[in-house]
N, C-alpha and C positions, 0 to 999 in steps of 0.2 A: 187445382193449383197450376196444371200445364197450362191450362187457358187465359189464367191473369197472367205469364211468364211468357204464354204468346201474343197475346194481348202486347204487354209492357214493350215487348221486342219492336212489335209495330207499328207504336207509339216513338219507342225511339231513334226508330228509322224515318219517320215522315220528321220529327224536330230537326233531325241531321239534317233533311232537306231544304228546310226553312233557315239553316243555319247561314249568317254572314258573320265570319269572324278575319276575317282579310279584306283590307283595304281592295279596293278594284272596280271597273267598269259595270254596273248594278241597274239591270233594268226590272222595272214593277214589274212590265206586261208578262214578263217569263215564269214568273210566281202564280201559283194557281191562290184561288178564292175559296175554293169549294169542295179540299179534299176532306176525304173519312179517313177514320184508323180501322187499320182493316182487324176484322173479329171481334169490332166493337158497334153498337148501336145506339142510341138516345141514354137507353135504359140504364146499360153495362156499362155505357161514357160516362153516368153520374156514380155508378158504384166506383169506378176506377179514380173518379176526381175525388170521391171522398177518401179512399184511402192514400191517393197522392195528399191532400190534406191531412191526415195523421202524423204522414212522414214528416209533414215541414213542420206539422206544432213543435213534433219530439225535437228534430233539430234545430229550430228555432228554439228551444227550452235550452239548448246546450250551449248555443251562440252566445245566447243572453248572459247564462252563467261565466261561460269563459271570457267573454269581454276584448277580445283578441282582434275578430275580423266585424264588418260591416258588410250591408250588401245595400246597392241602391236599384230601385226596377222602374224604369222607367216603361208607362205604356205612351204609345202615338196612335194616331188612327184619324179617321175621315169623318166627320160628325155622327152622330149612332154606330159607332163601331161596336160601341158595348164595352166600353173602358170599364166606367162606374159598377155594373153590375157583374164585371170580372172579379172585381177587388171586393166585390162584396163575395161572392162566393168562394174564392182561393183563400182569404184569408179568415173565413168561418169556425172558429172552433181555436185561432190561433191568440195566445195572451195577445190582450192590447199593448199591454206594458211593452211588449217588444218590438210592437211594430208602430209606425208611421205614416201616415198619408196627406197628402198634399194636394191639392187641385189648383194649378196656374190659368187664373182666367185672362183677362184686359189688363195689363199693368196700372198703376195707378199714377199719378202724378208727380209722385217723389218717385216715384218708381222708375219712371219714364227720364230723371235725371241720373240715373247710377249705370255703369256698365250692365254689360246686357246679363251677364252671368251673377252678377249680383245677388240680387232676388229670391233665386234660388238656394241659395246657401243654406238658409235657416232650417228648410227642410232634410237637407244630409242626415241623415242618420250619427250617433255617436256609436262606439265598438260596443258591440252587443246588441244593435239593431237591426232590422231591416227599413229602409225605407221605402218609398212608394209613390212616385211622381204622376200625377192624371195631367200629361202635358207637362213641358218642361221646357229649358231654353232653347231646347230645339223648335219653338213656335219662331224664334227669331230667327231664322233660315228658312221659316215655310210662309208662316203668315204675314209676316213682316215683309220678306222678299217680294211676296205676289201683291201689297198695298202698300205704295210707296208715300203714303198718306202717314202710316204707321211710322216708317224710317224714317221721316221729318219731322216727326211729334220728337224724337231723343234729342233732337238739338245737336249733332254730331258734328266736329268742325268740319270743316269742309276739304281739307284735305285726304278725311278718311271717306268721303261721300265717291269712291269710284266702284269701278265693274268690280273691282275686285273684292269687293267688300263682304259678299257670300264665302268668295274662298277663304280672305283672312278669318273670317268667322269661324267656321267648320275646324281650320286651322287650329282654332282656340278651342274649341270644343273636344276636338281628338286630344290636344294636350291635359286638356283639364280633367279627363276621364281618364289622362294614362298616368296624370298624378294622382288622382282617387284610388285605382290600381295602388301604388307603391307608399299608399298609406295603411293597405289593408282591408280595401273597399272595392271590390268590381263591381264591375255595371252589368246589367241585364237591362237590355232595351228590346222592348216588342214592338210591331206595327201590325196591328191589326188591319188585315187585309182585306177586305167587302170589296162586293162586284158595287157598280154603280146602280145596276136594277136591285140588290138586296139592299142599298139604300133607299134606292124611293120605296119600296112595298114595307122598309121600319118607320120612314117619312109619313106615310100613310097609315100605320098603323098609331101612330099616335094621335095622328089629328083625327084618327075616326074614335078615339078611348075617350074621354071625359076626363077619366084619373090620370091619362099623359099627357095630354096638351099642351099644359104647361111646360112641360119638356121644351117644346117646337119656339122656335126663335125664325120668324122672317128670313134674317141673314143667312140660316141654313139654304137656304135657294140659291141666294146669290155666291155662296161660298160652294156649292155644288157648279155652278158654272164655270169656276174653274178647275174642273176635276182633271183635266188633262194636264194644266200649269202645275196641281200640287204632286200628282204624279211624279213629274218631270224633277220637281223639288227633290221629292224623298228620296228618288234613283241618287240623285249626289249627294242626300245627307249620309245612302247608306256604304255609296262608293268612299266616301272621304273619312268617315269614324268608325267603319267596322273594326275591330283590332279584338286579339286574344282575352283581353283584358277587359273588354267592353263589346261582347258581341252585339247585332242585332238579331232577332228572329220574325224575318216575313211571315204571319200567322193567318193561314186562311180562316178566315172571321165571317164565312156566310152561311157556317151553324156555327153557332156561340155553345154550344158543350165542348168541341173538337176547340177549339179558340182555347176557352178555361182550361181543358184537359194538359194541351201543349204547354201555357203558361205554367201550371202547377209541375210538371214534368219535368219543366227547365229550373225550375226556382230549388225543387227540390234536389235535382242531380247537379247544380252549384253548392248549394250548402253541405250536400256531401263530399264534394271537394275538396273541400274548406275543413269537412273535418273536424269539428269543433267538440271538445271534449268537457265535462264538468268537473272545475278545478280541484286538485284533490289539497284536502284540508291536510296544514303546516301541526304538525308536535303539538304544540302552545293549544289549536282548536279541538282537535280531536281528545286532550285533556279536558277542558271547558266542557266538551260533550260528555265527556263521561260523567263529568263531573253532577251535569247539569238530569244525566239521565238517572244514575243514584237520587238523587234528590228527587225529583218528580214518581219516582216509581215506592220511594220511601215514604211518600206521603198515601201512598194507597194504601 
């Protein structure tokens, strides 16, 4: 028991460090890629993810029931970050019924005429959810910014077409997630953080697999070329929307157990937050129950 309580401790002292929750000046390079939890190994990181996983079923079992709060998780990250197979194994063992996932690819055509935050709506979550963003409108401050190809496909009148046009954005985006907040929804937003060489050597590892190949898309090369620009990107998405309400967490992502372990840690120590309790049944039901339990026990 002292060892998972030391363990946990060390765990959530590297999250704290990952933590952006105030707006301010945010550089990538300062954030490592590649740390460990200390008194944890491969082995001990997947027992301790599984039982961070217990934790969020039970609370997410209680969320659902009580109906009160929502939570939305957004991941970000650099092409093979290991989004997809975060969310397959954090949320392993968790009701479907309560949870949600999303994946924001290329917009589509009508898509491409509605505001930028649009889109994304449908995915929210209702009270008693979680939801679960793979990418999110925050591509329209990364991808969008760095292919101004993409920002003249919306058709944007031209007096919103200046320099400012990233700020006004982020602008909108910090608002939007501090009204989510005062609905009864915080955000959790991750970036998985990979070194540029543990990209190329998963880059490589797919094209050498047979069964991932398919995975690999051309454009990953050329969207690696500008790893410095999206860099640059992310530093002001996370200078501009970090807020109490909507933290970010820089996740070193170049072993993906420590990656999964941090995200389950944070998701779970939010939902405790929150607190969410299962509603205690009104006079009239706990009649009904009695009622109904007489009955079924009188037929044996």
């Amino acid at each position: 028991m002292s060892d998972i309580l030391s363990a946990e401790g060390a765990l959530a002292a590297l999250l704290t460090r990952c933590m952006v929750a105030e707006p301010g000046k945010i550089h990538l390079d300062d954030y490592p890629t590649d740390s460990r939890v200390t008194g944890l190994d491969k082995t001990s990181g997947k027992d301790a993810l599984r039982r961070e996983v217990e934790a969020i079923a039970a609370l997410q079992q209680r969320l659902f029931a009580a109906k009160r709060w929502a939570m939305l998780m957004i991941l970000q990250s650099m092409d093979a970050g290991g989004k997809d197979s975060s969310i397959r194994r954090i949320f392993s063992g968790i009701d479907p019924e309560g949870v949600r996932v999303t994946s924001f690819k290329a917009p589509s055509r009508e898509e491409l005429g509605q505001d930028f935050l649009r889109r994304t709506q449908q995915g929210l979550p209702v009270r008693g959810e979680i939801s679960v963003f793979n990418r999110s409108y925050y591509e329209e401050v990364l991808i969008t910014r760095l292919h101004p190809e993409m920002l003249a496909a919306q058709q944007l009148p031209k007096p919103e077409l200046t320099d400012q046009i990233w700020r006004h954005r982020l602008e909108d985006i910090a608002g939007h997630e501090r009204y989510l907040g005062r609905q009864g929804m915080p955000v959790l937003k991750f970036f998985l953080h990979m070194s540029k060489e543990e990209q190329r050597q998963r880059f490589l590892r797919r094209l050498n697999r047979p069964d991932k190949i398919w995975k690999f898309d051309a454009a990953d090369i050329s969207e690696r070329k500008l790893w410095d620009k999206y860099a640059h990107a992310y530093g002001e998405v996370f200078s501009a929307t970090a807020a109490p309400h909507a933290p970010w967490f820089i996740i070193p992502a170049d072993h993906k157990w420590v990656a999964r372990l941090l995200m389950a840690h944070a998701l779970r120590r939010a939902l405790e937050k929150l607190d969410p309790h299962f509603p205690k049944p009104q006079a009239e039901a706990l009649k009904a129950a009695e009622a109904a339990k007489a009955s079924l026990e009188a037929e044996g």
